[in-house]
C-alpha positions in Angstrom: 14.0 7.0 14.5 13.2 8.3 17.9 11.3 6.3 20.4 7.7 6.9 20.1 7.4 7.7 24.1 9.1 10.9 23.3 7.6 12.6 20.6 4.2 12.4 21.8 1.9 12.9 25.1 0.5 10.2 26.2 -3.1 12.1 26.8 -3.4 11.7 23.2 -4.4 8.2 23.9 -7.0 9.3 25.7 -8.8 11.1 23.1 -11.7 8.8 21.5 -10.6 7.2 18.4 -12.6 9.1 16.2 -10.9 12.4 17.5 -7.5 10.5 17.0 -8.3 9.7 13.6 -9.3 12.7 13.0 -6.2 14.8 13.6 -4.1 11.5 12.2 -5.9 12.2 8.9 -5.7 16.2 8.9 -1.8 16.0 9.6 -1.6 13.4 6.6 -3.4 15.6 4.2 -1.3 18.8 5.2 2.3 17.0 4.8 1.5 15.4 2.0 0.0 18.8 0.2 3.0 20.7 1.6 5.7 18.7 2.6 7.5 19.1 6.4 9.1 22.1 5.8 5.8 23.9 4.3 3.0 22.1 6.4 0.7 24.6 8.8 0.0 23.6 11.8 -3.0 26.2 11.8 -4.5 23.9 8.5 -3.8 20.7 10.2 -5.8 22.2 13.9 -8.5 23.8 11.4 -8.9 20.6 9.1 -8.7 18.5 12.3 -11.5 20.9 14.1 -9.2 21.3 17.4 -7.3 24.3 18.7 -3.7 24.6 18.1 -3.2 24.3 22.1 -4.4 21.0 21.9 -2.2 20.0 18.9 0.7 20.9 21.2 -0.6 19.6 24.4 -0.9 16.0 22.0 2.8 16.5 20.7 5.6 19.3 21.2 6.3 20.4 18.4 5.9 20.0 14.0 8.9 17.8 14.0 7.8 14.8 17.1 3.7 15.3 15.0 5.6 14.1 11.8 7.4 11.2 13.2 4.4 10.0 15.1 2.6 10.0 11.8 5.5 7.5 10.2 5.3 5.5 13.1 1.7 5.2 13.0 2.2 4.4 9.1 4.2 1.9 9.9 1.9 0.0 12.5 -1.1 0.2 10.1 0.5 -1.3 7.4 1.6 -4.0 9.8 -2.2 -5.0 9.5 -1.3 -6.4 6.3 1.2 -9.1 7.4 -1.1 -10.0 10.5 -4.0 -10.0 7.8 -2.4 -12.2 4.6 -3.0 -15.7 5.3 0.4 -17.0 5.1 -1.5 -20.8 3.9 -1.9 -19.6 0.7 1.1 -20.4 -1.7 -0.3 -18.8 -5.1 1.3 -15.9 -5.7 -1.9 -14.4 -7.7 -4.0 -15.1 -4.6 -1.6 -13.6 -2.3 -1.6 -10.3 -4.2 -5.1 -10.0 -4.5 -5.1 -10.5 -0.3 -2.7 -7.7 0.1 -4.3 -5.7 -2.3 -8.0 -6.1 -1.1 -5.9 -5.5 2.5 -4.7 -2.4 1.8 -8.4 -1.0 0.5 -9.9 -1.8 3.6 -7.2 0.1 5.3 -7.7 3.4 3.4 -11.4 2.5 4.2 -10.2 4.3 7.5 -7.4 5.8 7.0 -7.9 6.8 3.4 -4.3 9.0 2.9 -2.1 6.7 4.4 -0.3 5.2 1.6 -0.4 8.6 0.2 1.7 9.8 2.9 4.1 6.7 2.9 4.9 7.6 -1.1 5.1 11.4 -0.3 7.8 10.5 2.1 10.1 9.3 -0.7 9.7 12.8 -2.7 11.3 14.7 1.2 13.8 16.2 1.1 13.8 18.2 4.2 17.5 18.3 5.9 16.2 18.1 9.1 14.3 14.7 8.4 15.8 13.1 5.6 18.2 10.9 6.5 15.6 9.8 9.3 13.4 8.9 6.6 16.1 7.0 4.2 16.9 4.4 6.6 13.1 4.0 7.6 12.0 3.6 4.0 14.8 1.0 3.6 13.9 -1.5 6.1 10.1 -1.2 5.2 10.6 -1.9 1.8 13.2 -4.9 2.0 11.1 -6.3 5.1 7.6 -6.0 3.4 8.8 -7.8 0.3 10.1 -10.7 2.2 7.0 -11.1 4.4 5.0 -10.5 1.4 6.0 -13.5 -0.8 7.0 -15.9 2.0 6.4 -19.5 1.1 5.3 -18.9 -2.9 5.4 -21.6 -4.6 6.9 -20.5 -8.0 7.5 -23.8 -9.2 3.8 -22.9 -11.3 5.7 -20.3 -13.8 6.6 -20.8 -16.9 10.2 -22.0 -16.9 11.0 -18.3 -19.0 9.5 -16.0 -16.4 11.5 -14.7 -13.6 9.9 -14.1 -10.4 11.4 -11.3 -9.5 9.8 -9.8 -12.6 6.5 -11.5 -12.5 6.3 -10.1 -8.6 7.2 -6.3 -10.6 4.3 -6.9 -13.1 1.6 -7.7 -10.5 2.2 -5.4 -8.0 2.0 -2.9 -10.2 -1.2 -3.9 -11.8 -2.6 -4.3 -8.8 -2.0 -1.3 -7.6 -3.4 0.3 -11.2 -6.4 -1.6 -10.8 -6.2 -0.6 -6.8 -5.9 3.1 -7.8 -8.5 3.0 -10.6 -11.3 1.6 -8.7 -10.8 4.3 -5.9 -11.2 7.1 -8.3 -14.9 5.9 -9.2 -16.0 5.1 -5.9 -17.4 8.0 -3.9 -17.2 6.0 -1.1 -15.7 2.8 0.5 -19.2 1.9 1.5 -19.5 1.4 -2.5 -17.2 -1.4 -2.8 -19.3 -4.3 -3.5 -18.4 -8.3 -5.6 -18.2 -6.6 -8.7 -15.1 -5.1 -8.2 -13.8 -8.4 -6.8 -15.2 -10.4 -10.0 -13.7 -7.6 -12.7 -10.2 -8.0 -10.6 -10.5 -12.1 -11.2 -10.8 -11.1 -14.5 -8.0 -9.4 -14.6 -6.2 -12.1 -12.3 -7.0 -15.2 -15.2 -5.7 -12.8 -18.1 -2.3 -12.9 -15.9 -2.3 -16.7 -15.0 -3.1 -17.4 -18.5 0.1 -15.4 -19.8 2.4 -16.4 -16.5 1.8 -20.1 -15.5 2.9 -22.7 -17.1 -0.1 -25.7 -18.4 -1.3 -28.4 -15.8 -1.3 -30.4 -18.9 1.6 -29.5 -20.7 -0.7 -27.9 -23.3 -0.9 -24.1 -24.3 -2.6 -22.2 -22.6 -6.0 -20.6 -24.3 -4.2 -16.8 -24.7 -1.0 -18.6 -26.1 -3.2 -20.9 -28.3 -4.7 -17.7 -29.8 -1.9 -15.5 -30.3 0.2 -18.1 -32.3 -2.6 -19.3 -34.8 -2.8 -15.5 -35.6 0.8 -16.0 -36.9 3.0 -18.7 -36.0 6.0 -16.5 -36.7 5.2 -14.0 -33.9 4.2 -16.4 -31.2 3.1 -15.8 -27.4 3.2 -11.8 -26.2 2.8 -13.2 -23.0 6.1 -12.2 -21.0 
């Protein structure tokens, strides 16, 4: 990707933060709507409450505004890795850090992970490839940073990790995605949405980890007096 010292002017710096979120978020919401090729300029300076002559005094064109926006992506979800406390070696307690994480983020920049997932359905010419590589290295860098020092000696002996990592991300991001979509506002997220995610968080160590004791654990314990024959349907 090109540096970032070229696609933009550096008086956009300048601008208060508020203003620079603003546009940031107006320029989201258009690509993601439209896609590059598609995306209006004249929504993006309307939504943003600017003039177009200021869009282009900030950066020189559609092409360097678009780039910005995936490098600004990128260095917001770096707030994640700076953010997860690295100390913490249970895998369920790590996701729920990323996950709680990445709401406070759309908290202020509520389309951002929108725009990172749009990015995988473009298929502009003039961006693509661009894109391909970028998306690669987020992906196989974020996983690794992610689940750095896990200790997954606590599975079940059966359970993969790659597979248990595949079932909680996405639940968490179900659960992530569901609790948005009743909220009105960020301002609403309050310790009942962290105590019905711990529910959902001992439901999943129940089924994944293996017993401190030996013993089954209560879900297993239930599941096979129903009928001995069927046992666990825990993975």
């Amino acid at each position: 990707m090109r540096k970032e010292c070229n696609i933009i002017n550096t008086t956009f710096y300048s601008l208060k933060p508020e203003k620079q979120e603003r546009i940031i978020n107006a320029a989201m919401k258009e690509f993601v709507k439209s896609g590059f090729e598609k995306a209006s300029t004249n929504e993006i300076v309307k939504d943003a409450q600017i003039s177009k002559g200021s869009l282009f005094n900030y950066f020189s064109n559609k092409k360097d505004l678009y780039f910005f926006l995936i490098q600004n992506a990128v260095n917001i979800i770096e707030q994640i890795y700076v953010e997860i406390d690295m100390n913490e070696r249970d895998i369920f307690e790590r996701i729920s850090q990323v996950g709680f994480i990445k709401l406070n983020i759309q908290k202020k920049y509520p389309l951002v992970f929108d725009f990172l997932k749009s990015l995988l359905e473009e298929d502009a010419q003039d961006v693509k490839s661009d894109i391909n590589q970028l998306l690669a290295n987020i992906q196989k860098d974020g996983f690794r940073r992610i689940y750095e020092n896990i200790d997954w000696s606590k599975l079940r002996e059966e359970i993969e990790p790659e597979k248990a990592m595949n079932i909680l991300n996405w639940t968490m991001t179900g659960f992530a995605e569901l609790q948005i979509a009743k909220i009105k506002s960020f301002e609403d997220i309050g310790n009942e949405v962290f105590n019905e995610w711990d529910s959902y968080k001992e439901i999943l160590k129940s089924c994944f980890y293996r017993s401190l004791t030996g013993s089954k654990t209560p879900l297993q314990d239930s599941e096979e007096s129903k009928d001995d024959k069927r046992g666990s349907n825990c993975p």
